[in-house]
C-alpha positions in Angstrom: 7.7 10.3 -3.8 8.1 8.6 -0.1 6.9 5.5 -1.7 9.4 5.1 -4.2 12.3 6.3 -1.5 10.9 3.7 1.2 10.9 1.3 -1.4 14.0 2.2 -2.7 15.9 2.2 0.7 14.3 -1.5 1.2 15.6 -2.8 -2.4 12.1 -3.9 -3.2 12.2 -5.6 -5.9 9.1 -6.1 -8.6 7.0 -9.1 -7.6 5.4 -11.1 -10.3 2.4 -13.3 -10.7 -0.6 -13.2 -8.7 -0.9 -11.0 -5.4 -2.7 -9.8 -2.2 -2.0 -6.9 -0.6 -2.6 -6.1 3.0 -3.0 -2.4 4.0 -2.9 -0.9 7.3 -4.0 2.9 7.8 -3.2 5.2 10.3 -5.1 7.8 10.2 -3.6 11.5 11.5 -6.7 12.7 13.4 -10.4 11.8 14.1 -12.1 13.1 11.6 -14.2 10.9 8.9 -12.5 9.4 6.7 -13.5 6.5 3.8 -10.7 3.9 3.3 -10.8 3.5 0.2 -10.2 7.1 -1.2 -7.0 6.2 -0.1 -6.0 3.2 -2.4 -6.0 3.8 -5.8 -3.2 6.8 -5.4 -1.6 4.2 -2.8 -1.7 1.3 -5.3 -1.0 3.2 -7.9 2.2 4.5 -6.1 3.5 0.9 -5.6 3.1 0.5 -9.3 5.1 3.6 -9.9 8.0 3.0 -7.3 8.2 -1.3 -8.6 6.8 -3.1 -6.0 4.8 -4.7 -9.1 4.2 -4.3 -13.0 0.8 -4.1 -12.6 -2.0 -3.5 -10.1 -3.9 -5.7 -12.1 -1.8 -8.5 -10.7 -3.4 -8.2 -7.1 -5.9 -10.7 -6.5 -6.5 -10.0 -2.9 -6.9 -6.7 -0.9 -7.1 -6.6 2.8 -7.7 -2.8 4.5 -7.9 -1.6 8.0 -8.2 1.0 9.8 -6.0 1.2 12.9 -5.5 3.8 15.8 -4.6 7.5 15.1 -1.1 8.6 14.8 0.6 11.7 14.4 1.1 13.1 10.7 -1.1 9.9 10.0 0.6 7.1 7.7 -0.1 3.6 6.6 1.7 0.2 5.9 1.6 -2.0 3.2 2.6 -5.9 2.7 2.8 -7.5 -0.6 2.9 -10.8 -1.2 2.4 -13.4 -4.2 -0.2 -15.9 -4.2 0.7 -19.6 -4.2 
């Protein structure tokens, strides 16, 4: 649901064609945590709030981890491929 509002309150508007992604998580706290348990509900999210059709459509995905922040979060950069 904050997906779709932050999207929302940005008038995102579905991108076509081909695509990369670039992903930046904060994570809330030290404890382990594998990156990529976070992207398919993350991806998957964008879908649902029309940041894109598809996720089939990305072509390129680009993760880090970055330093810890309170309550955690993450942000995300879409962008087509020439």
């Amino acid at each position: 649901m904050a997906v779709a509002e932050e999207c929302a309150a940005q008038a995102v508007q579905a991108l076509e064609g081909r695509l990369a992604v670039h992903v930046a998580l904060f994570p809330p706290d030290k404890r382990k945590r594998d990156v990529d348990n976070v992207l398919k509900a993350l991806l998957d999210a964008c879908e649902h709030a029309g940041c894109y059709e598809s996720d089939s459509q990305i072509d390129e995905l680009h993760v880090t981890r970055q330093e810890i922040q309170k309550g955690g979060g993450c942000t995300i950069l879409i962008h087509t491929l020439d």
